[in-house]
C-alpha positions, 0 to 999 in steps of 0.5 A, spaced: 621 649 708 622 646 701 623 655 698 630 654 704 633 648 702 632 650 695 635 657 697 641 653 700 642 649 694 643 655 689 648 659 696 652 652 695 652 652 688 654 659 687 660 659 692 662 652 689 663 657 682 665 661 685 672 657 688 673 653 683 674 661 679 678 664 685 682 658 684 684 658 678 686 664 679 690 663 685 694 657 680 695 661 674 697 667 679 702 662 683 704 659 677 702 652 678 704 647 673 699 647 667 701 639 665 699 637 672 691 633 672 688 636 678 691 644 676 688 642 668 681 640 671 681 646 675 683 651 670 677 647 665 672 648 670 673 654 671 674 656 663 666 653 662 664 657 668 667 663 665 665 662 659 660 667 657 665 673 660 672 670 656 675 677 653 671 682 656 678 686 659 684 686 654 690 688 657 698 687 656 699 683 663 696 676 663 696 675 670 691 682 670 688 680 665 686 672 667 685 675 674 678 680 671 676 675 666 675 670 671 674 675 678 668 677 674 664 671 674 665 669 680 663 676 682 657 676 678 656 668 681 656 670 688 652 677 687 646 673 683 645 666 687 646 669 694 641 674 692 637 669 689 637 665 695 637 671 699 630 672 695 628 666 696 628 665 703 624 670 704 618 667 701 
């Protein structure tokens, strides 16, 4: 019972990760207007979410570079805490 309800736990976080990652994106893709408060709290949620992997990928686009540098930790977030709940589950 506990291992579940800690399973579902890290499945929520990593998909709340995740959003707040493909929102960013779909903002800044959008061109959603940067002094606004609610697109400033997303764009620094994701900016800390995605702090580790900032300038992985160097491109002349800003759009494609903004798009790999925050789908990849959304992506590394979805694959481990599902996987990790996933584990989890099966104890």
């Amino acid at each position: 019972m506990g291992a579940n309800r800690l399973a579902l736990i890290i499945h929520s976080l990593a998909d709340v990760a995740a959003a707040f990652l493909g929102l960013w994106i779909l903002l800044y893709l959008l061109e959603a207007n940067q002094a606004n408060v609610f697109v400033g709290f997303v764009h620094g949620v994701a900016d800390w979410l995605a702090g580790w992997s900032q300038d992985i990928f160097i491109m002349k686009t800003e759009g494609l570079r903004v798009f790999f540098n925050y789908a990849l930790p959304a992506l590394v977030y979805l694959v481990v805490g599902h996987g990790a709940a996933a584990w989890l589950r099966r104890l």
